[in-house]
C-alpha positions as CSV (number, residue, x, y, z in Angstrom):
1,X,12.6,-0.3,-5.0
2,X,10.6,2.5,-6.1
3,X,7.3,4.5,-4.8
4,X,4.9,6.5,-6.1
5,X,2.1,5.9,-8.4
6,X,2.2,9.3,-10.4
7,X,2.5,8.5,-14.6
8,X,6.6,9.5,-14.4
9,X,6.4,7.0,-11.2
10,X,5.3,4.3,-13.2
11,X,7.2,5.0,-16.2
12,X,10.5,5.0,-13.9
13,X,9.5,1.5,-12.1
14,X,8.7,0.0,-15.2
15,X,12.4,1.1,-16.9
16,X,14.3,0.3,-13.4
17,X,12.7,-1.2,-10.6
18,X,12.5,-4.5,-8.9
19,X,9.7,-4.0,-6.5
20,X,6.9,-1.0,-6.4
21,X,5.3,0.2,-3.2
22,X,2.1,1.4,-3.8
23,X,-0.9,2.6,-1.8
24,X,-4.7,1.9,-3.5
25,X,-7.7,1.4,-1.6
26,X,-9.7,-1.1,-3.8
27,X,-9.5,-4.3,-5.9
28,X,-10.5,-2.4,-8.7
29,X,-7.3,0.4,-8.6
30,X,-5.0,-2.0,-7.2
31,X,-5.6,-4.5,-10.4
32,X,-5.6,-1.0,-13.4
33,X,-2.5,-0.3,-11.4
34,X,-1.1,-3.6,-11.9
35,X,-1.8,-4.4,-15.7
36,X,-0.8,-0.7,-16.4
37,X,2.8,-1.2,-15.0
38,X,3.4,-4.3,-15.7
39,X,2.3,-3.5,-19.7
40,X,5.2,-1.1,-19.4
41,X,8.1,-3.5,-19.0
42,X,8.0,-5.3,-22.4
43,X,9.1,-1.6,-24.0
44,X,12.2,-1.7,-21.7
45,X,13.2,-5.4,-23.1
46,X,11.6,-7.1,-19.4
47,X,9.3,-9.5,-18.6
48,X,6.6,-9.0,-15.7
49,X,8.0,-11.5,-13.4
50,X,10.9,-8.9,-13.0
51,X,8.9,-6.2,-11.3
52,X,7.5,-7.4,-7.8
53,X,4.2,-4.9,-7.1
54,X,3.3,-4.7,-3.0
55,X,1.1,-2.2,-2.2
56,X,1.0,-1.0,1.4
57,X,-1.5,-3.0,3.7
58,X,-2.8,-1.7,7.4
59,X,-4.4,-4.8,9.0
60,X,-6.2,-3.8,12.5
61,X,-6.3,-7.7,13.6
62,X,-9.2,-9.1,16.7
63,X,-10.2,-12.3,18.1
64,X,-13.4,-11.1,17.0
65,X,-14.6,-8.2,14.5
66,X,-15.9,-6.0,17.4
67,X,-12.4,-6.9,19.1
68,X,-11.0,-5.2,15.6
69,X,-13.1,-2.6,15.4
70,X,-12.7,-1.7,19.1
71,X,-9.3,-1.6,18.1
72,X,-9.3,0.3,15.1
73,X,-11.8,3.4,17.5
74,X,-8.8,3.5,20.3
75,X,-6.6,3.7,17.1
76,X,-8.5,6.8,16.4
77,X,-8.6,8.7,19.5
78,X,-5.2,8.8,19.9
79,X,-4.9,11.3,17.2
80,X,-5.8,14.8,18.3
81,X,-8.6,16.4,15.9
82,X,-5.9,19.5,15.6
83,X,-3.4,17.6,14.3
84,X,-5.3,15.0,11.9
85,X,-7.2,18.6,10.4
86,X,-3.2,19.5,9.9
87,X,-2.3,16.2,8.3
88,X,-5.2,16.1,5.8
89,X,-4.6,19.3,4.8
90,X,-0.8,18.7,4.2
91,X,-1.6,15.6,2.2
92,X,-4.4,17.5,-0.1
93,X,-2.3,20.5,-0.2
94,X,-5.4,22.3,0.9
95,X,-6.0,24.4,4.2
96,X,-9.1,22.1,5.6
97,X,-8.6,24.3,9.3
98,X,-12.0,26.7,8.8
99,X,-14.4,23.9,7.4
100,X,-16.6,22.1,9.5
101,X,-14.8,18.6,10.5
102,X,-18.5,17.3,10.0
103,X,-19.2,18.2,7.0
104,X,-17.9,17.1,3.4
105,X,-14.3,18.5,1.7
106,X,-14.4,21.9,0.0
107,X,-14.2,21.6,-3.7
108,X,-10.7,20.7,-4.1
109,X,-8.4,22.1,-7.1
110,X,-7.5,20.0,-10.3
111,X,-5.4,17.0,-9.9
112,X,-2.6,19.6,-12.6
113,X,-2.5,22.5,-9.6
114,X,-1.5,20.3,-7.0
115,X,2.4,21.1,-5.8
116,X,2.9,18.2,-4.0
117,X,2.1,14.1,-3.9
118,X,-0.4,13.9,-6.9
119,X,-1.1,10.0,-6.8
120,X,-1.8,10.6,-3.0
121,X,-4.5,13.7,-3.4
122,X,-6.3,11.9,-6.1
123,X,-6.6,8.5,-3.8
124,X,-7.5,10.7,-0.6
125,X,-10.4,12.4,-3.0
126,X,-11.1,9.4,-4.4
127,X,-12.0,7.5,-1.2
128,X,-14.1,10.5,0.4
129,X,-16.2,10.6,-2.7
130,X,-16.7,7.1,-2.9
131,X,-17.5,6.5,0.6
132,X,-19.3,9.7,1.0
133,X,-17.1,10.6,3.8
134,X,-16.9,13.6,6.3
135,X,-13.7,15.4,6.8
136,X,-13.5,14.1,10.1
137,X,-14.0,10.5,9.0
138,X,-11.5,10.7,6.1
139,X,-9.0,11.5,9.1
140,X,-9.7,8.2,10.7
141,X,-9.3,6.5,7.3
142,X,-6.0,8.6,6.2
143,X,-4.3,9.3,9.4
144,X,-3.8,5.8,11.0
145,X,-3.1,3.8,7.5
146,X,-1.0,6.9,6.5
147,X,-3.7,6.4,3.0
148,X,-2.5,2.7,2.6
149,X,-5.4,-0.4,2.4
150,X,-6.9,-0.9,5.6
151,X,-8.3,-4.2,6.5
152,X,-10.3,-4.6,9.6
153,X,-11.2,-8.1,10.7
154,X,-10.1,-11.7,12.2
155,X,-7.2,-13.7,11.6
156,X,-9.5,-15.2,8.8
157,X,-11.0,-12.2,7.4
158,X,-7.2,-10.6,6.8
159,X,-6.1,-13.5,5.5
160,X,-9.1,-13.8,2.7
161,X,-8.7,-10.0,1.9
162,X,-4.9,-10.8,0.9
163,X,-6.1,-14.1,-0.9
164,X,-8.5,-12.2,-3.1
165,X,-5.8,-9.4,-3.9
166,X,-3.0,-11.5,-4.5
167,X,-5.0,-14.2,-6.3
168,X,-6.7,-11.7,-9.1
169,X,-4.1,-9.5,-10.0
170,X,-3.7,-6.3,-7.9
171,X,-0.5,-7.5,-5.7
172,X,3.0,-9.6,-6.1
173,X,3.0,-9.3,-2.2
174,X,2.2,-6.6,0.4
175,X,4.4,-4.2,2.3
176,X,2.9,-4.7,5.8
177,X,2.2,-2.1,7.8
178,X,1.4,-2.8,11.7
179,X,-0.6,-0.1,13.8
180,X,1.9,-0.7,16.5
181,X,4.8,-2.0,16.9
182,X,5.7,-4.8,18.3
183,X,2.1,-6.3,18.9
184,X,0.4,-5.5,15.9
185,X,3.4,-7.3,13.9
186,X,3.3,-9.9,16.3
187,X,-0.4,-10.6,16.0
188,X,-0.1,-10.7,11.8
189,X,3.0,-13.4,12.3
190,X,1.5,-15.6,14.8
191,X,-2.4,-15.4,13.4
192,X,-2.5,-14.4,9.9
193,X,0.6,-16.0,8.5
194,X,-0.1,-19.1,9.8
195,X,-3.7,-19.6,7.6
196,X,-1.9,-18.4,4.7
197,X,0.6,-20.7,5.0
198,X,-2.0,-23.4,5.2
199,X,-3.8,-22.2,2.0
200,X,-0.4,-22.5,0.1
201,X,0.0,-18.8,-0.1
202,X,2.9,-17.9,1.5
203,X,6.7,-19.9,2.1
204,X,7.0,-22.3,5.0
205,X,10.9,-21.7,4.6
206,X,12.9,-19.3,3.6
207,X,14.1,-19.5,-0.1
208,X,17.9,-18.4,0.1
209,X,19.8,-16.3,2.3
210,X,18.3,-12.8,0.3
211,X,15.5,-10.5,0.2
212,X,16.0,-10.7,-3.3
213,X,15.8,-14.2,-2.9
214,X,12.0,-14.4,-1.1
215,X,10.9,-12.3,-3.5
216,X,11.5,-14.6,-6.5
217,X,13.6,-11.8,-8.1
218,X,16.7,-13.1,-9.8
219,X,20.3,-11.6,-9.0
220,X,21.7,-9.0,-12.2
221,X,24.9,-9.9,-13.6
222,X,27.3,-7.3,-12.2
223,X,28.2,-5.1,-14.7
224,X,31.7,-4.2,-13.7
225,X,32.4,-8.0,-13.6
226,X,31.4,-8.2,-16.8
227,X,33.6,-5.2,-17.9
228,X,36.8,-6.8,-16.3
229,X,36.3,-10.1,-18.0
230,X,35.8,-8.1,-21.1
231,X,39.2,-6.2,-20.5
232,X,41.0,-9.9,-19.6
Protein backbone atom coordinates (compact mmCIF):
# COMPACT_ATOMS: atom_id res chain seq x y z
CA UNK A 1 0.00 0.00 0.00
CA UNK A 2 1.32 3.30 -0.91
CA UNK A 3 0.32 7.16 -0.09
CA UNK A 4 0.79 10.24 -1.44
CA UNK A 5 -0.31 11.90 -4.51
CA UNK A 6 2.95 13.89 -5.42
CA UNK A 7 4.19 12.99 -9.44
CA UNK A 8 7.17 10.46 -7.79
CA UNK A 9 4.08 9.17 -5.58
CA UNK A 10 2.31 8.15 -8.43
CA UNK A 11 5.08 7.01 -10.43
CA UNK A 12 6.02 4.60 -7.40
CA UNK A 13 2.24 3.23 -6.98
CA UNK A 14 1.92 2.67 -10.42
CA UNK A 15 5.58 0.53 -10.63
CA UNK A 16 4.73 -1.30 -7.07
CA UNK A 17 1.63 -0.86 -5.43
CA UNK A 18 -1.49 -2.84 -4.81
CA UNK A 19 -3.72 -0.21 -3.23
CA UNK A 20 -3.26 3.82 -3.13
CA UNK A 21 -4.60 5.94 -0.34
CA UNK A 22 -5.29 9.18 -1.53
CA UNK A 23 -7.04 12.34 -0.23
CA UNK A 24 -9.09 14.67 -3.06
CA UNK A 25 -11.92 16.75 -2.27
CA UNK A 26 -14.03 16.55 -5.61
CA UNK A 27 -15.37 14.19 -8.30
CA UNK A 28 -13.44 16.06 -10.62
CA UNK A 29 -9.61 15.48 -8.92
CA UNK A 30 -10.57 12.19 -7.63
CA UNK A 31 -11.46 10.91 -11.41
CA UNK A 32 -7.78 12.97 -13.18
CA UNK A 33 -6.22 11.17 -10.30
CA UNK A 34 -7.64 8.03 -11.19
CA UNK A 35 -7.08 7.76 -15.15
CA UNK A 36 -3.58 9.35 -14.51
CA UNK A 37 -2.40 6.37 -12.30
CA UNK A 38 -4.03 3.90 -13.57
CA UNK A 39 -2.47 5.10 -17.35
CA UNK A 40 0.77 4.48 -15.66
CA UNK A 41 0.62 0.71 -15.05
CA UNK A 42 0.60 -0.59 -18.74
CA UNK A 43 4.48 0.89 -18.89
CA UNK A 44 5.30 -1.37 -15.86
CA UNK A 45 3.83 -4.59 -17.86
CA UNK A 46 0.19 -4.29 -15.45
CA UNK A 47 -3.17 -4.04 -16.00
CA UNK A 48 -5.51 -1.53 -13.92
CA UNK A 49 -7.38 -4.10 -12.10
CA UNK A 50 -3.99 -4.61 -10.20
CA UNK A 51 -3.89 -1.34 -8.47
CA UNK A 52 -6.97 -0.81 -6.01
CA UNK A 53 -7.31 3.35 -5.66
CA UNK A 54 -9.33 4.32 -2.11
CA UNK A 55 -9.12 7.71 -1.24
CA UNK A 56 -9.70 8.73 2.32
CA UNK A 57 -13.55 9.45 3.12
CA UNK A 58 -14.78 11.40 6.58
CA UNK A 59 -18.58 10.78 6.75
CA UNK A 60 -20.28 12.91 9.71
CA UNK A 61 -23.52 10.53 9.61
CA UNK A 62 -27.42 12.04 11.22
CA UNK A 63 -30.84 10.79 11.44
CA UNK A 64 -31.46 13.90 9.80
CA UNK A 65 -29.02 16.57 7.91
CA UNK A 66 -29.35 19.10 10.84
CA UNK A 67 -28.71 15.98 13.14
CA UNK A 68 -25.23 15.84 10.82
CA UNK A 69 -24.50 19.09 10.70
CA UNK A 70 -25.13 19.55 14.44
CA UNK A 71 -22.66 16.98 14.53
CA UNK A 72 -20.14 18.10 12.31
CA UNK A 73 -20.37 22.09 14.60
CA UNK A 74 -19.65 19.98 18.04
CA UNK A 75 -16.99 18.29 15.79
CA UNK A 76 -15.52 21.72 15.51
CA UNK A 77 -15.44 23.12 18.79
CA UNK A 78 -13.59 20.61 20.15
CA UNK A 79 -10.56 21.89 18.44
CA UNK A 80 -9.05 24.90 20.10
CA UNK A 81 -8.60 27.93 17.61
CA UNK A 82 -4.62 27.87 18.91
CA UNK A 83 -4.05 24.75 17.96
CA UNK A 84 -6.06 24.32 14.43
CA UNK A 85 -4.02 28.08 13.49
CA UNK A 86 -0.87 25.58 14.39
CA UNK A 87 -2.06 22.69 12.33
CA UNK A 88 -2.79 24.71 9.19
CA UNK A 89 0.21 26.22 9.30
CA UNK A 90 2.17 22.92 9.70
CA UNK A 91 0.28 21.41 6.79
CA UNK A 92 0.92 24.66 4.39
CA UNK A 93 4.33 24.99 5.67
CA UNK A 94 3.35 28.64 6.31
CA UNK A 95 3.29 30.60 9.75
CA UNK A 96 -0.76 31.49 9.54
CA UNK A 97 -0.32 32.75 13.61
CA UNK A 98 -0.38 36.82 12.82
CA UNK A 99 -3.24 36.82 10.13
CA UNK A 100 -6.61 37.41 10.91
CA UNK A 101 -8.51 33.85 11.42
CA UNK A 102 -11.31 35.80 9.57
CA UNK A 103 -9.96 36.76 6.86
CA UNK A 104 -8.58 34.92 3.59
CA UNK A 105 -4.88 32.97 3.46
CA UNK A 106 -1.79 35.21 2.77
CA UNK A 107 -0.42 34.71 -0.67
CA UNK A 108 1.11 31.36 -0.24
CA UNK A 109 4.62 30.35 -1.98
CA UNK A 110 4.88 28.16 -5.25
CA UNK A 111 3.84 24.70 -5.04
CA UNK A 112 8.34 24.14 -6.01
CA UNK A 113 9.28 26.01 -2.50
CA UNK A 114 7.27 24.01 -0.37
CA UNK A 115 9.63 21.55 2.07
CA UNK A 116 7.21 19.40 3.10
CA UNK A 117 3.72 17.38 1.83
CA UNK A 118 3.33 18.95 -1.73
CA UNK A 119 0.16 17.00 -2.85
CA UNK A 120 -1.35 18.17 0.57
CA UNK A 121 -0.57 22.11 0.26
CA UNK A 122 -1.81 22.22 -3.18
CA UNK A 123 -5.35 20.42 -2.12
CA UNK A 124 -5.54 22.68 1.18
CA UNK A 125 -5.07 25.83 -1.42
CA UNK A 126 -7.07 24.37 -3.70
CA UNK A 127 -10.25 23.97 -1.51
CA UNK A 128 -9.90 27.63 0.11
CA UNK A 129 -9.79 29.10 -3.28
CA UNK A 130 -12.53 27.22 -4.55
CA UNK A 131 -14.77 27.61 -1.74
CA UNK A 132 -13.70 31.03 -1.01
CA UNK A 133 -12.94 30.08 2.43
CA UNK A 134 -11.62 32.06 5.59
CA UNK A 135 -8.69 30.71 7.52
CA UNK A 136 -10.81 29.90 10.25
CA UNK A 137 -13.20 27.92 8.07
CA UNK A 138 -10.46 26.00 6.21
CA UNK A 139 -9.66 24.81 9.92
CA UNK A 140 -13.09 23.26 10.26
CA UNK A 141 -12.70 21.73 6.81
CA UNK A 142 -8.85 20.47 7.34
CA UNK A 143 -8.59 19.82 10.88
CA UNK A 144 -11.47 17.23 11.61
CA UNK A 145 -11.04 15.24 8.06
CA UNK A 146 -7.24 15.59 8.53
CA UNK A 147 -7.74 17.14 4.45
CA UNK A 148 -9.58 13.88 3.42
CA UNK A 149 -13.40 14.02 1.55
CA UNK A 150 -15.86 14.98 3.97
CA UNK A 151 -19.38 13.99 3.48
CA UNK A 152 -22.04 15.41 5.59
CA UNK A 153 -25.54 13.90 5.46
CA UNK A 154 -28.00 10.78 6.18
CA UNK A 155 -27.59 7.24 5.84
CA UNK A 156 -28.85 7.85 2.22
CA UNK A 157 -27.05 10.96 1.38
CA UNK A 158 -23.46 9.05 2.32
CA UNK A 159 -24.42 6.24 0.67
CA UNK A 160 -25.28 8.21 -2.86
CA UNK A 161 -22.03 10.33 -2.45
CA UNK A 162 -19.94 6.86 -2.48
CA UNK A 163 -22.29 5.50 -5.40
CA UNK A 164 -21.51 8.48 -7.55
CA UNK A 165 -17.60 8.15 -6.82
CA UNK A 166 -17.21 4.73 -7.13
CA UNK A 167 -19.60 4.41 -10.09
CA UNK A 168 -17.70 7.16 -12.47
CA UNK A 169 -14.32 6.51 -11.93
CA UNK A 170 -12.67 8.41 -9.02
CA UNK A 171 -12.50 5.29 -6.42
CA UNK A 172 -11.82 1.27 -6.33
CA UNK A 173 -13.11 1.63 -2.68
CA UNK A 174 -12.70 4.12 0.24
CA UNK A 175 -10.37 4.09 3.23
CA UNK A 176 -13.02 5.11 5.88
CA UNK A 177 -12.27 7.40 8.24
CA UNK A 178 -14.79 7.78 11.40
CA UNK A 179 -14.86 11.09 13.49
CA UNK A 180 -14.94 8.90 16.57
CA UNK A 181 -14.29 5.94 17.43
CA UNK A 182 -16.27 3.52 18.14
CA UNK A 183 -19.76 5.26 17.28
CA UNK A 184 -18.98 6.91 14.24
CA UNK A 185 -17.76 3.40 12.83
CA UNK A 186 -20.57 1.89 14.22
CA UNK A 187 -23.16 4.27 12.76
CA UNK A 188 -21.35 3.79 8.93
CA UNK A 189 -21.65 -0.30 9.53
CA UNK A 190 -25.13 -0.43 10.80
CA UNK A 191 -26.73 2.57 8.47
CA UNK A 192 -24.66 3.16 5.55
CA UNK A 193 -23.48 -0.33 4.67
CA UNK A 194 -26.60 -1.77 4.78
CA UNK A 195 -28.10 0.55 1.63
CA UNK A 196 -25.08 -0.17 -0.21
CA UNK A 197 -25.40 -3.57 0.21
CA UNK A 198 -28.96 -3.32 -1.08
CA UNK A 199 -27.90 -1.28 -4.24
CA UNK A 200 -25.37 -4.14 -5.07
CA UNK A 201 -22.42 -2.06 -4.15
CA UNK A 202 -20.73 -3.66 -1.56
CA UNK A 203 -20.21 -7.81 -0.50
CA UNK A 204 -22.86 -9.47 1.62
CA UNK A 205 -20.03 -12.03 2.46
CA UNK A 206 -16.76 -12.03 2.83
CA UNK A 207 -14.72 -13.34 -0.29
CA UNK A 208 -11.79 -15.46 1.26
CA UNK A 209 -10.07 -15.45 4.44
CA UNK A 210 -7.71 -12.17 3.08
CA UNK A 211 -7.60 -8.52 2.79
CA UNK A 212 -6.08 -9.24 -0.28
CA UNK A 213 -8.84 -11.27 -0.94
CA UNK A 214 -11.87 -8.45 -0.45
CA UNK A 215 -10.12 -6.39 -2.41
CA UNK A 216 -10.21 -8.44 -5.55
CA UNK A 217 -6.43 -8.27 -5.67
CA UNK A 218 -4.84 -11.62 -6.76
CA UNK A 219 -2.03 -13.29 -4.56
CA UNK A 220 1.88 -12.91 -6.40
CA UNK A 221 3.67 -15.98 -6.99
CA UNK A 222 6.39 -16.02 -4.28
CA UNK A 223 9.45 -15.39 -5.80
CA UNK A 224 11.72 -17.43 -3.60
CA UNK A 225 9.41 -20.45 -4.32
CA UNK A 226 9.90 -19.98 -7.65
CA UNK A 227 13.78 -19.83 -7.22
CA UNK A 228 13.86 -23.14 -5.20
CA UNK A 229 11.88 -24.97 -7.81
CA UNK A 230 14.20 -23.44 -10.27
CA UNK A 231 17.32 -24.79 -8.20
CA UNK A 232 15.39 -28.55 -7.90
Amino acid sequence: MQAGSSEAGRELAARTAEVVFTAWQTLEEAQAFYRDVKGRLAKYGRSPDELKIMPGVFPIIGRTEEEARAKKKYLEELVPLQVGVERLSFQLGVDLSRYDVDGPLPQLPPVEEINGNKSRFELIRNMAEREHLTIRQLIGRVITGRGHWEILGTPEQIADQLQEWFENGAADGFNVMPPVFPESLNEFVELVIPILQERGIFRKEYEGSTLREHLGLERPVNQFARQTVAQN
